[in-house]
C-alpha positions as CSV (number, residue, x, y, z in Angstrom):
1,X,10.9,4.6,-11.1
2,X,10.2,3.0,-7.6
3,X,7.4,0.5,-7.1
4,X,6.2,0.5,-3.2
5,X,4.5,-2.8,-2.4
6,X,2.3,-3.2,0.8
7,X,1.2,-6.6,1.0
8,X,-1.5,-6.7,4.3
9,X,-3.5,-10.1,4.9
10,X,-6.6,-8.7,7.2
11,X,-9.0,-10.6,9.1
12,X,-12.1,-11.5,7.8
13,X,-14.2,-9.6,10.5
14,X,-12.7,-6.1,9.3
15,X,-12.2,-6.7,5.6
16,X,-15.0,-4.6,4.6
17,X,-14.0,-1.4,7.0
18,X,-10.4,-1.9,6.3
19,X,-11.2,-1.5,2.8
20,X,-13.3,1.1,2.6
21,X,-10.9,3.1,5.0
22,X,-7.5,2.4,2.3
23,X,-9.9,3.6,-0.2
24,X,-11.4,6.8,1.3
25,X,-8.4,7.7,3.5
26,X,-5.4,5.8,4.0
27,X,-4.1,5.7,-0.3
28,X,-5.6,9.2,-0.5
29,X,-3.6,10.4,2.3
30,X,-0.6,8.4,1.1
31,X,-1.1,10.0,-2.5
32,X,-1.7,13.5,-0.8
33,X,2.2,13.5,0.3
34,X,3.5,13.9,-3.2
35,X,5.8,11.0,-3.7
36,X,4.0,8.9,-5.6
37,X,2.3,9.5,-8.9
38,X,0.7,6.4,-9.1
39,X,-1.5,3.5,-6.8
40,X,-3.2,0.2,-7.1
41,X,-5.1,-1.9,-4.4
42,X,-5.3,-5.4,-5.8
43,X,-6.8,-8.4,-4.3
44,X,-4.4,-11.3,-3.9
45,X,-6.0,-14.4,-5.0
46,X,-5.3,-18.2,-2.4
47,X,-5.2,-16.4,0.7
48,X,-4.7,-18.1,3.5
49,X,-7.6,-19.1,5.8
50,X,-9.4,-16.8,7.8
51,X,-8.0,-13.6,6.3
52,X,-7.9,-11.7,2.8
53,X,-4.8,-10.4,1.1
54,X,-4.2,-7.4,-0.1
55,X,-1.5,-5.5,-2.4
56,X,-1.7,-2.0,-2.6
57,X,1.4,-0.9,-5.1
58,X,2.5,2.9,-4.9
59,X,4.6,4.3,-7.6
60,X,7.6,7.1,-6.8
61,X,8.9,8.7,-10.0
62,X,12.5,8.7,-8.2
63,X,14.5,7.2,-4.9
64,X,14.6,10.5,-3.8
65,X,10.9,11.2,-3.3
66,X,10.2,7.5,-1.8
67,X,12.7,8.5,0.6
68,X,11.1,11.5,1.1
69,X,8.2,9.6,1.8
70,X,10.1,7.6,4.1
71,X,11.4,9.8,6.4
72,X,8.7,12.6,6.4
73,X,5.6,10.5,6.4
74,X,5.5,6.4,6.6
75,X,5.9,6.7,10.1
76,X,2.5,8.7,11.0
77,X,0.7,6.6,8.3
78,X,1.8,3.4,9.6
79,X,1.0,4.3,13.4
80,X,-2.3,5.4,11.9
81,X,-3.0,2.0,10.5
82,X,-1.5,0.2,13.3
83,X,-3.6,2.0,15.6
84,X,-7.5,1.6,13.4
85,X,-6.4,-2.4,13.1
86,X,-4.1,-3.8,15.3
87,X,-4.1,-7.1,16.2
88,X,-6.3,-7.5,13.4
89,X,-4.1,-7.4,10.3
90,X,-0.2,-8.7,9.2
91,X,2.0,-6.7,6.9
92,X,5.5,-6.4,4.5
93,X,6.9,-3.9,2.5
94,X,8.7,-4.5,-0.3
95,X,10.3,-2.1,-2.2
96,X,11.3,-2.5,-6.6
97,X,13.1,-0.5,-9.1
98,X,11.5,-0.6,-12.2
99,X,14.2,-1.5,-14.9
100,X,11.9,-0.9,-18.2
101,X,8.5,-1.1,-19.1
102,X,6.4,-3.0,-21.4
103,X,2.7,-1.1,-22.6
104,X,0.3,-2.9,-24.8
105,X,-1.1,0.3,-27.0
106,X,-5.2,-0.5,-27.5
C-alpha cells in the first residue's frame, strides 16, 4: 500500500475557496482516476503565520497504480491547481510505503 501526501500551506485570503474547491472538485477528481482507494484532508495544527496548512493523504492499493496516477494524471491536476491559486499557495509531495498496519477494533 502507497500513502500520497500533499502538504499545501494556503493564504489566509483563499482558505475558505481553496477548501471548498479540494472538497467539491479537486479530491473528487483525484479519486475519480482510480488509483487511490482512499483520501483524507487534515488540518495541520502551528502553521506558520499568515497561511493555513493543509495535508490531504491519498491511498494507492499498489506502486503500480500511483504510478499510473503519476504519469496519466498528476500533471493536468496539478496545472489545474496551479492555475485556480497561484501565487497564493506553497506545496510538497511526499510519497510512503506502508509497511503494516495497526486498527483499534471498537
Amino acid at each position: 500500500m502507497i500513502l500520497y501526501n500533499v502538504t499545501v500551506s494556503i493564504d489566509l485570503s483563499i482558505q475558505e475557496d481553496w477548501l471548498n474547491w479540494m472538497k467539491s472538485k479537486h479530491i473528487p477528481d483525484v479519486m475519480n482516476t482510480n488509483c487511490f482507494v482512499e483520501a483524507r484532508i487534515s488540518r495541520v495544527h502551528g502553521e506558520e503565520e499568515g497561511g493555513a496548512t493543509y495535508a490531504i493523504s491519498y491511498v494507492a492499493p499498489s506502486q503500480e497504480l500511483y504510478d499510473q496516477y503519476q504519469e496519466q494524471h498528476a500533471s493536468k491536476l496539478q496545472m489545474e491547481h496551479t492555475e485556480k491559486y497561484g501565487g497564493k499557495f506553497a506545496a510538497f509531495r511526499t510519497l510512503l510505503t506502508v509497511l503494516e498496519e495497526f486498527k483499534h477494533e471498537r
